[in-house]
C-alpha positions in Angstrom: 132.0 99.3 68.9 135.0 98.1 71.0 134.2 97.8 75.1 136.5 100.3 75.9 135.2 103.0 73.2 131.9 102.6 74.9 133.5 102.7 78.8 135.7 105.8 77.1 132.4 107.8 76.0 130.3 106.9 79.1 133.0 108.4 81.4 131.8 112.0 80.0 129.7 114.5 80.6 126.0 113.5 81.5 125.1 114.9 78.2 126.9 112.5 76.3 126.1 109.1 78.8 122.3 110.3 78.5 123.0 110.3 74.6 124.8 107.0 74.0 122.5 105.2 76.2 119.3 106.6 74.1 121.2 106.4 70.5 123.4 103.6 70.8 122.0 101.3 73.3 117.9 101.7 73.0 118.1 101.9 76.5 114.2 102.0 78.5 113.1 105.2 79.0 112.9 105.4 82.4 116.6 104.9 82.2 117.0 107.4 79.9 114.6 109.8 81.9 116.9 109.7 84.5 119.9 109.9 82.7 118.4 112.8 81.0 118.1 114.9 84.6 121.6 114.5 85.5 122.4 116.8 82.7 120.8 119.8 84.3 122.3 118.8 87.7 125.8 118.8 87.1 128.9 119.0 84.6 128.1 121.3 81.2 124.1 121.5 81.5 124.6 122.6 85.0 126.8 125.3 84.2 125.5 127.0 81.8 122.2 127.1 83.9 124.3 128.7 86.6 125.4 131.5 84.6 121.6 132.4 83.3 121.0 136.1 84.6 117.7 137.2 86.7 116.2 138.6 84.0 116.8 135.5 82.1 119.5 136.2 79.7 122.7 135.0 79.0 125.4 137.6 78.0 124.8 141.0 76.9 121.2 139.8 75.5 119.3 138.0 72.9 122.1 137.5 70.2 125.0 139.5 71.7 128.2 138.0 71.5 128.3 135.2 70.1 128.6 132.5 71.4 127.4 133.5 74.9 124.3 135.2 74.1 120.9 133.6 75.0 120.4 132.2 71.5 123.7 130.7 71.6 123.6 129.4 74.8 119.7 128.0 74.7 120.9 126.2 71.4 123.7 124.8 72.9 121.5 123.6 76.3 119.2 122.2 73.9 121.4 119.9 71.6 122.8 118.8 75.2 119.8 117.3 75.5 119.0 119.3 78.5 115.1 118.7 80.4 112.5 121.7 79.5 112.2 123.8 82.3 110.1 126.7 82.9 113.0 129.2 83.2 114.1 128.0 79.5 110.6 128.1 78.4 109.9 131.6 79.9 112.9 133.1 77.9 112.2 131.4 75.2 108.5 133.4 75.1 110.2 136.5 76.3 112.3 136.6 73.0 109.6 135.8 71.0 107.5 138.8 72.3 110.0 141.2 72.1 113.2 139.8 68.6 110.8 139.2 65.9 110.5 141.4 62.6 108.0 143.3 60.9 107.8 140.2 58.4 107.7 137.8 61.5 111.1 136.0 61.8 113.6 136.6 64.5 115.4 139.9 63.9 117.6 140.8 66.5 118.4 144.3 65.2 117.3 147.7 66.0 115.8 148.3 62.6 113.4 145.0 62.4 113.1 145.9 58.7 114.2 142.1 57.9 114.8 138.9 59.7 117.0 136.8 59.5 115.7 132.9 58.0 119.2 131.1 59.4 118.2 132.9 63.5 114.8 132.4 62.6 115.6 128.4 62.0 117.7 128.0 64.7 115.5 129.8 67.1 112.3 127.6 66.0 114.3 124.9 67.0 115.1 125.6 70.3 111.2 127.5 70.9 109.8 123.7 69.9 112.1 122.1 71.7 111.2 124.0 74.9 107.6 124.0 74.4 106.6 127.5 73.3 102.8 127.3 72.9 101.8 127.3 69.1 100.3 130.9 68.4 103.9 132.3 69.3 105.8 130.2 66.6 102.9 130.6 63.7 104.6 133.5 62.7 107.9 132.0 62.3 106.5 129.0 60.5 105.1 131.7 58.2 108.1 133.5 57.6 110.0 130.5 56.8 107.6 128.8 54.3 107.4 132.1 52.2 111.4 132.4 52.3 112.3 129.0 50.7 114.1 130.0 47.4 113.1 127.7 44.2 115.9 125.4 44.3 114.6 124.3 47.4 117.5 125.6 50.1 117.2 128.8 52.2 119.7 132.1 52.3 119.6 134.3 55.3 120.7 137.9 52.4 117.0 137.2 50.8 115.7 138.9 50.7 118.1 141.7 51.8 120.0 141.2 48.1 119.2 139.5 45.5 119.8 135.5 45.6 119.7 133.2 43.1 121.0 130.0 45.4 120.3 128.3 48.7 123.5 128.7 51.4 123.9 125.1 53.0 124.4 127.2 56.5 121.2 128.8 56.7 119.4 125.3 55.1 120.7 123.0 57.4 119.5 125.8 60.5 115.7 126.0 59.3 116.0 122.1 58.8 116.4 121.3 62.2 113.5 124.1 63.0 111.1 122.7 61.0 111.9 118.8 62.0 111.8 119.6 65.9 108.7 122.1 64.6 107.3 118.3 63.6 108.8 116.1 65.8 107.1 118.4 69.0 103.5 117.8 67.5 102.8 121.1 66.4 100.4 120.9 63.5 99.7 124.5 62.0 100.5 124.5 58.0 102.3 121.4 58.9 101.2 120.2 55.5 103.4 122.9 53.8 106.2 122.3 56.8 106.8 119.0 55.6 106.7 120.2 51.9 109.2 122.4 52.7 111.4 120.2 54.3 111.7 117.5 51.6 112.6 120.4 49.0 115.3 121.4 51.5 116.6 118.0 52.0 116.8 117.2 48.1 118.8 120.8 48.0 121.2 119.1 50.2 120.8 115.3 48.8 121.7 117.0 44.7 124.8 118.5 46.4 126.2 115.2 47.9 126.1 117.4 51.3 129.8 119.2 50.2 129.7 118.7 46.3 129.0 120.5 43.3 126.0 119.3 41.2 127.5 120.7 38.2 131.4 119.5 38.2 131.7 117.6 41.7 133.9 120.1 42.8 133.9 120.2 46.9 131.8 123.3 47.4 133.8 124.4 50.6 136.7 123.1 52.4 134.8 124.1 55.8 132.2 121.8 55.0 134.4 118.9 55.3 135.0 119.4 59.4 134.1 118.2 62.2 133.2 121.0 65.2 131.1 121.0 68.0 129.4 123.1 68.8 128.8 124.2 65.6 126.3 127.6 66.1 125.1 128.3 63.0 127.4 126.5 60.5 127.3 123.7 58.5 129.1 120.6 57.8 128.4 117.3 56.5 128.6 115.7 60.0 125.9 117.8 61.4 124.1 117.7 57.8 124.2 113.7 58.6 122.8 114.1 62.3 119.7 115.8 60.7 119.2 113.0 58.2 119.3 110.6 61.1 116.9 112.6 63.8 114.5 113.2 61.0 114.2 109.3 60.2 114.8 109.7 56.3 114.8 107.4 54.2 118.8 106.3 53.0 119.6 107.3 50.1 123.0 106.3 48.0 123.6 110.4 47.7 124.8 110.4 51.1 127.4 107.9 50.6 130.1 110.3 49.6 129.6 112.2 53.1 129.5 108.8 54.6 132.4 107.7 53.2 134.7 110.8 54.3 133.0 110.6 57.9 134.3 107.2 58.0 137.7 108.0 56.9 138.3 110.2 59.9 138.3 106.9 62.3 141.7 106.6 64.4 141.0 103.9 67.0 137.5 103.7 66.9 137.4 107.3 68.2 136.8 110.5 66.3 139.0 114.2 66.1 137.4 117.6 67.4 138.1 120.7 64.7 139.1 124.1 66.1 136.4 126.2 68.0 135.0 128.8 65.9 136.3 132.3 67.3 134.2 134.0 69.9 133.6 134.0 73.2 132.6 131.0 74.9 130.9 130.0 78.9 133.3 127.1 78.7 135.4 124.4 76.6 133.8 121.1 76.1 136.3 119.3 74.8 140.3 120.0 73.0 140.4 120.7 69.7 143.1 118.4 67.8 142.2 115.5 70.1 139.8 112.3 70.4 136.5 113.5 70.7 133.4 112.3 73.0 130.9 113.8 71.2 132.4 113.7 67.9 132.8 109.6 68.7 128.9 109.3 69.6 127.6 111.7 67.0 129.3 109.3 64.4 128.1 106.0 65.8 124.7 107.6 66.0 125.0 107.9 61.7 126.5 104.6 61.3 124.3 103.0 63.8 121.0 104.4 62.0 122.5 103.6 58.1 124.2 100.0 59.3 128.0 101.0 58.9 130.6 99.7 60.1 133.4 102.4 61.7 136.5 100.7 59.5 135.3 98.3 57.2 135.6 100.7 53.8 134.2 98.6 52.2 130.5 98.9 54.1 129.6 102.1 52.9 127.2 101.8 50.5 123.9 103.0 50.7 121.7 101.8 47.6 
């Protein structure tokens, strides 16, 4: 990476500076650890703590609107990076006492009939992350084991309506719940957590992240984007961030989602897509421009798979 991509990224938000200097330096982690405070003391981290209400929400409540509920908004303080504090933690318990359904995943509807696996992902995510003690997340672990369809991905209308295949969007959300799930040290049915997961991630690995295993047509357009933040949706870029946080293995199926990744390069730097519609606390960056945390969430993949940014000749994982 060119001197003045790094000097470019580091002159953002304390989010990303913390970020670059964790993923793409290795820096000591006392540096990091202080790095890591600055995000709740100023720019976005500090914001978005500003506008928490007394009685700990955000918006009009758990998951209303989007994106400036509390779910929204935790998700988004958490993929910051933002240091656990006790008023994240508390809401984070608070939501767990008072969203979950009759079948034990989050269900933030009046009815509570079913839950809903893709909020129930995302929310085990951010609980981990925070540091919800154990007995409150057992029921979401549960929930989330027994929903796993047989081809190994997960779909947030089972079992509402009958479903015969995984959606990549509500896979990609309980992947990143169960990993932080693991990554935090929790170990009930962790046996069956990491079972699930690697039947999840070969769901995604048989699909090329974006492609048909049956004609190698692109499943959806969407998937081939690049957005931040990106809520509940998926695409292959954040589909390659989980591959890297969870430390797998490379594997020559993600070369194809590599490859595209790479051909999005101008400069050494990296576009933002459109902002998905709903209301938002604030704009991190401009659509249709060079993006800061588009720029470090790619060098974070190429770092960890050995790529070079331009050379198109490097990707190729065997």
């Amino acid at each position: 990476m060119r001197s003045d991509v790094v000097a470019w990224l580091c002159q953002g938000d304390p989010s990303i500076v913390y970020q670059v200097h964790r993923d793409l330096f290795d820096e000591d982690e006392s540096v990091c650890a202080a790095l890591k405070k600055e995000i709740s003391d100023r720019g976005w981290g500090k914001t978005l703590l500003t506008l928490q209400k007394p009685d700990g929400h955000w918006g009009e409540g758990y998951y209303r609107p989007k994106w400036t509920s509390t779910h929204y908004t935790l998700l988004l303080l958490r993929n910051l990076g933002i240091e656990p504090q006790r008023s994240l933690l508390d809401i984070c318990r608070r939501v767990l006492d008072e969203e979950k359904g009759r079948d034990g995943g989050m269900s933030p509807t009046a009815q509570r009939i079913y839950s809903d696996c893709c909020i129930t992902g995302m929310f085990l995510n951010i609980s981990a992350y925070f540091g919800v003690e154990s007995d409150q997340l057992k029921s979401l672990i549960d929930y989330l084991i027994d929903m796993q369809l047989p081809d190994g991905g997960y779909n947030c209308r089972h079992p509402r309506s009958p479903v015969h295949h995984g959606s990549f969007h509500t896979t990609i959300c309980v992947l990143e719940g169960l990993w932080e799930y693991t990554c935090q040290g929790y170990e009930y049915r962790l046996d069956e957590v990491t079972s699930a997961r690697r039947r999840a991630e070969e769901f995604l690995l048989i699909h090329r992240l974006f492609l048909s295993d049956k004609d190698d047509r692109i499943i959806d357009p969407r998937f081939l984007s690049m957005h931040y933040p990106s809520h509940w949706h998926y695409d292959v870029l954040r589909s390659l961030e989980y591959f890297v946080f969870s430390k797998h293995d490379a594997d020559p199926r993600l070369n194809e989602a590599l490859m595209w990744v790479q051909g999005k390069c101008q400069d050494q730097k990296y576009p933002l897509s459109p902002m998905y519609s709903g209301q938002v606390h604030l704009t991190l960056e401009k659509s249709g421009k060079f993006s800061r945390l588009n720029t470090l969430r790619v060098y974070r993949i190429f770092k960890y798979f050995h790529i070079g940014a331009e050379d198109d000749e490097s990707v190729q994982i065997e």
